[in-house]
C-alpha positions in Angstrom: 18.5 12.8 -93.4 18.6 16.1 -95.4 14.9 16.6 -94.3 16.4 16.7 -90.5 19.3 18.9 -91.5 16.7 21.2 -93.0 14.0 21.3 -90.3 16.8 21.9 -88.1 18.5 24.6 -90.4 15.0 26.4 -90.6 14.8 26.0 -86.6 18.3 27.5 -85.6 17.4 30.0 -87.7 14.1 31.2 -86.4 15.8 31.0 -82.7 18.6 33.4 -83.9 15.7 35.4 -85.7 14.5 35.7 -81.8 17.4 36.3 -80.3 18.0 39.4 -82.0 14.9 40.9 -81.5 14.7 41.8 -77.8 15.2 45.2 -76.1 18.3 47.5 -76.8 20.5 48.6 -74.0 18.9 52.2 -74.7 15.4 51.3 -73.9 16.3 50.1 -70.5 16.2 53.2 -67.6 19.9 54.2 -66.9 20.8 54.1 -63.0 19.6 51.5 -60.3 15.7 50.9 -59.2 15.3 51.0 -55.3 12.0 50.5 -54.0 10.6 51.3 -57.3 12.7 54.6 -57.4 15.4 54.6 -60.3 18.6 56.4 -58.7 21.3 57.1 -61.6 24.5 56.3 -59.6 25.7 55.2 -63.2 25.2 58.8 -64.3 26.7 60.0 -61.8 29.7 58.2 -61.9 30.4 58.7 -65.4 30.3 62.8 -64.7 32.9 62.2 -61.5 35.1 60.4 -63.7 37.7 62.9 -63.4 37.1 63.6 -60.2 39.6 64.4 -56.9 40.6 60.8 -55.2 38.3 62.2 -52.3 35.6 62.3 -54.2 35.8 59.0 -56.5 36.5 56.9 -53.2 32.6 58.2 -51.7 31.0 56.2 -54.3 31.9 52.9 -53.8 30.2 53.8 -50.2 27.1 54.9 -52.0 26.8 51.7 -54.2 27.8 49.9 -51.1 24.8 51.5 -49.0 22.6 50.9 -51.3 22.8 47.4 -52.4 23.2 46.4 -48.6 20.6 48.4 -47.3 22.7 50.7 -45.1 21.1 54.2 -46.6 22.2 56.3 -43.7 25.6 55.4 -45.2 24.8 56.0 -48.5 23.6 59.1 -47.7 26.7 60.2 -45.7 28.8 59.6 -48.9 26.7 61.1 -51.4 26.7 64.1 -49.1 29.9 64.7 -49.0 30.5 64.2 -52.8 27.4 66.7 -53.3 29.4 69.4 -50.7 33.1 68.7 -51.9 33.8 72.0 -53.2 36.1 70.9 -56.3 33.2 69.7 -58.5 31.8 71.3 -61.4 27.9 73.1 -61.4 27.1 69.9 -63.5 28.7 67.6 -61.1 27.0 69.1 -58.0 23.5 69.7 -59.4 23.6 65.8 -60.7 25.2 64.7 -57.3 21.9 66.6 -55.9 19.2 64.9 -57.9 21.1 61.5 -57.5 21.0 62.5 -53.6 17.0 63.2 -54.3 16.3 60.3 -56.0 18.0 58.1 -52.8 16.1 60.1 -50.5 13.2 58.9 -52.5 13.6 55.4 -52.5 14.3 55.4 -48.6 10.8 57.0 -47.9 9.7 54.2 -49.9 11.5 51.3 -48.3 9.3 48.8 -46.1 9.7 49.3 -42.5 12.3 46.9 -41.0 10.8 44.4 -38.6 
């Protein structure tokens, strides 16, 4: 019996042990990987936090477009949050490389059949 409860204690200890020792959240890439393509709509978001309500409600279009595969919608609405003249330089030039990085992963998307 107290050779179980120590095999056992040596065991659950060696799976926590394992547990701990995978990746952090910071060595993951930030943003979303689209046809091999990583697009930082997370970055982006964050930096249009304070954002004008026309803004903020494009970019549940963009998430939408993307996951869905509707990109000439995704496009649209990351468009218009690049042109929207109330953002910051640091909003704009990030809502132009996030635009970029989608036009990216589009030229890489398989044809539709």
């Amino acid at each position: 019996m107290k050779l179980t409860n120590v095999v056992l204690g040596v065991l659950a200890a060696g799976a926590l042990a394992l547990a701990g020792c995978g990746k952090s959240a910071a060595d993951n890439p930030p943003g979303i990987v689209l046809n091999g393509v990583n697009v930082d709509t997370p970055k982006l978001q964050a930096a249009l936090a304070t954002a004008k309500p026309d803004v903020l409600n494009n970019l549940p279009k963009v998430s939408f477009g993307m996951r869905y595969g509707d990109y000439p919608g995704a496009l649209a609405a990351l468009q218009k949050i690049a042109d929207d003249p109330s953002l910051t330089d640091a909003q704009k030039k990030l809502a132009n490389q996030v635009l970029e990085q989608l036009k990216q992963a589009i030229a890489k998307a398989p044809p539709k059949q």
